[in-house]
C-alpha positions as CSV (number, residue, x, y, z in Angstrom):
1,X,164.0,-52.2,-34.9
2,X,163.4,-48.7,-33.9
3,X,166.3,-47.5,-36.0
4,X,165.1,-49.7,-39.5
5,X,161.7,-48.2,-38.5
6,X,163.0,-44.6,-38.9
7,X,165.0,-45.0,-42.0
8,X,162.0,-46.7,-43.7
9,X,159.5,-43.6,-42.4
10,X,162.4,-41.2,-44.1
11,X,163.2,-43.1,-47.0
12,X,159.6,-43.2,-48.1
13,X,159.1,-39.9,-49.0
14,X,161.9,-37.4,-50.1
15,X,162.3,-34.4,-46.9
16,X,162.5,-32.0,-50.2
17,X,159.2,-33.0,-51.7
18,X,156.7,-35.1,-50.3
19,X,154.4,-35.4,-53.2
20,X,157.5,-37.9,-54.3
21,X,158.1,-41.4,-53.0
22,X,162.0,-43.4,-53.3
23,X,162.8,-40.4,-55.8
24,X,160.9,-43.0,-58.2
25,X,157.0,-41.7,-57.9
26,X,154.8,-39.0,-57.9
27,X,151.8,-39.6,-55.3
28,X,149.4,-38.3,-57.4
29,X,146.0,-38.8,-54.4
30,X,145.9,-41.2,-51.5
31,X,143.3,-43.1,-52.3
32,X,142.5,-45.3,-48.6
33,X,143.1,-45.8,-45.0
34,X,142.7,-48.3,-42.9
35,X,144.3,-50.0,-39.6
36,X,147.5,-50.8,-41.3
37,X,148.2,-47.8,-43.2
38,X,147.4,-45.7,-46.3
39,X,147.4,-46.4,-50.1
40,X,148.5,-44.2,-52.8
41,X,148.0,-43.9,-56.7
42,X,151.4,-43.3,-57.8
43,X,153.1,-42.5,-60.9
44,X,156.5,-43.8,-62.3
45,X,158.5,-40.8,-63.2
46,X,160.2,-42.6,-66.0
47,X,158.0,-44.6,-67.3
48,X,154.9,-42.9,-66.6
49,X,153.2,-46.2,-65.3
50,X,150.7,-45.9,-62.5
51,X,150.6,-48.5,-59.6
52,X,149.1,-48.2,-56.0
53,X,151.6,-48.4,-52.9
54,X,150.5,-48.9,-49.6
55,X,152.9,-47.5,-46.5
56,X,152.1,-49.8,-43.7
57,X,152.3,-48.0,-40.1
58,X,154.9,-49.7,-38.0
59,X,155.2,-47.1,-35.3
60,X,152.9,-48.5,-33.2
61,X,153.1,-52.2,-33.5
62,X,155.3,-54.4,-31.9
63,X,157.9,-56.6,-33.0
64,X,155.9,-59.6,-34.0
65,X,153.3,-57.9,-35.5
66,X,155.9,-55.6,-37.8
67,X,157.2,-59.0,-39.0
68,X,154.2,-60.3,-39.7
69,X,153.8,-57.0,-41.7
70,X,157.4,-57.7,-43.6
71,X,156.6,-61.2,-44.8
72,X,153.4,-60.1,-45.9
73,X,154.5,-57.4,-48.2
């Protein structure tokens, strides 16, 4: 799990930019925190739509509670 955990973390942001998210989005502000994670207004690079993503924190929850996080989502 630690290993999915990782990829996810590096995934979500591009190492060259991280105003970028999946090579898809621009963050453009976080706009909340909480317990589980933050939220982010994002832009579509292509489409220019705007949506709001939340990146859930995994890194310190245990098995069962990061599934519970999965079927959520």
């Amino acid at each position: 799990m630690k290993d999915f955990d990782n990829k996810i973390k590096d995934d979500f942001f591009n190492s060259d930019d991280k105003k970028m998210m999946n090579n898809k989005y621009l963050v453009l502000k976080s706009i909340g925190k909480g317990s589980d994670g933050t939220a982010y207004l994002v832009e579509d690079i292509q489409c220019k739509s705007k949506y709001v993503i939340k990146q859930i924190d995994l890194e310190n929850k245990n098995d069962k509670e990061k599934e519970k996080s999965f079927v959520e989502v």
